[in-house]
C-alpha positions as CSV (number, residue, x, y, z in Angstrom):
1,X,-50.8,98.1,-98.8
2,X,-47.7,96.1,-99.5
3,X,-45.8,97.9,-96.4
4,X,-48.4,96.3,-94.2
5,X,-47.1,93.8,-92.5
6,X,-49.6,91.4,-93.0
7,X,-50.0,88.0,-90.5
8,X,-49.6,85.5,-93.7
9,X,-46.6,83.8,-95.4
10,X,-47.3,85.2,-98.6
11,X,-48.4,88.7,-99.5
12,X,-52.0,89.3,-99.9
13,X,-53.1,91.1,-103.3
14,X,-57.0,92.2,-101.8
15,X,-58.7,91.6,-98.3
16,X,-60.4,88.4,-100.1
17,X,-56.8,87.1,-100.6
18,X,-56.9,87.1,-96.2
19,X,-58.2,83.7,-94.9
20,X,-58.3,82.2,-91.3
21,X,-56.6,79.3,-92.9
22,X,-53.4,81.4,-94.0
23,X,-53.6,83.1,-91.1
24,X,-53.8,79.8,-88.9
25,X,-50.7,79.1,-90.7
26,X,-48.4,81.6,-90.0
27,X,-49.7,81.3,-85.9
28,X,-48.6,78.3,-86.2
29,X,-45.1,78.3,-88.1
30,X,-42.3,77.0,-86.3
31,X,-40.1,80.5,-88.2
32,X,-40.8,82.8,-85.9
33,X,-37.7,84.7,-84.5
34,X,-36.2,83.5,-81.1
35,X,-38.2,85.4,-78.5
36,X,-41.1,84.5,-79.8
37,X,-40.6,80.4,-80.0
38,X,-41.0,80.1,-76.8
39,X,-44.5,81.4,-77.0
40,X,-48.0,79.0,-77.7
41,X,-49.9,79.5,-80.4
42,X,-52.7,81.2,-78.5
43,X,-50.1,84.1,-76.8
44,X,-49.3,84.9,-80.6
45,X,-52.8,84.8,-81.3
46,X,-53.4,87.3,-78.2
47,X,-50.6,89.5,-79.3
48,X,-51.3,90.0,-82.3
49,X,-55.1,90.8,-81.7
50,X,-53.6,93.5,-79.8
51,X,-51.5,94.6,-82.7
52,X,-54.4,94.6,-85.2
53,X,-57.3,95.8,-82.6
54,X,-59.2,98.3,-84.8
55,X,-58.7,101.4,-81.8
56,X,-54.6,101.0,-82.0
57,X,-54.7,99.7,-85.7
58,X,-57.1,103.0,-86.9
59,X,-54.3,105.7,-84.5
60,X,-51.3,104.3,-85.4
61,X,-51.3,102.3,-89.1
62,X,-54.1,103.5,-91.0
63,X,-53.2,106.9,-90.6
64,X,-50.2,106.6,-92.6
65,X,-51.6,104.7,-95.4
66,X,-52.2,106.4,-98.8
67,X,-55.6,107.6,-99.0
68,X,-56.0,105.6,-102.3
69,X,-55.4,102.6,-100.1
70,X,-57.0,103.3,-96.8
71,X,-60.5,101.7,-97.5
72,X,-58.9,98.2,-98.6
73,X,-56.5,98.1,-95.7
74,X,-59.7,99.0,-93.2
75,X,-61.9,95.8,-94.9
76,X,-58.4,93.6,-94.5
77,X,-57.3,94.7,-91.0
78,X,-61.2,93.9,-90.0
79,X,-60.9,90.4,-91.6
80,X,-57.3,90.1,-89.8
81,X,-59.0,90.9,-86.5
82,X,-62.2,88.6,-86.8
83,X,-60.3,85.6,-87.9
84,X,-57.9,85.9,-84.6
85,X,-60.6,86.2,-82.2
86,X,-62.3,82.9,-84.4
87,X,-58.9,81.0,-83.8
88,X,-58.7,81.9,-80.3
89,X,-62.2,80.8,-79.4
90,X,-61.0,77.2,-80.5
């Protein structure tokens, strides 16, 4: 869980602790490294949906997480991915 590298400023303790607020946030901070200044808020958006899609999410994270873990980081990564697709529809 706390390897994830999870698309908030502050470290989530549980997949309530995810909000589209917190997550609106961090799209929006002006600390992102260099390359990705340059970029709008609704390319990170993008980019990170395909980052946290469930198919690529599922092969290549969830795999490697602690079975103990693995049903908590499922429920968060699915509340990552809804509230992306919410902030890109507005």
């Amino acid at each position: 869980w706390s390897d994830i590298p999870w698309p908030m400023a502050k470290m989530p303790m549980s997949p309530e602790d995810i909000s589209q607020a917190l997550i609106a946030a961090y799209m929006q901070s002006p600390w992102w490294p260099e390359k990705d200044k340059a970029k709008s808020t609704k390319d990170r958006i993008k980019d990170s949906l395909k980052r946290w899609h469930p198919d690529r999410f599922d092969n290549r994270c969830l795999v490697r997480v602690i079975d103990s873990d693995q049903e908590r980081v499922k429920e968060a990564s699915g509340n990552v991915v809804r509230y992306l697709n919410e902030l890109l529809r507005k």
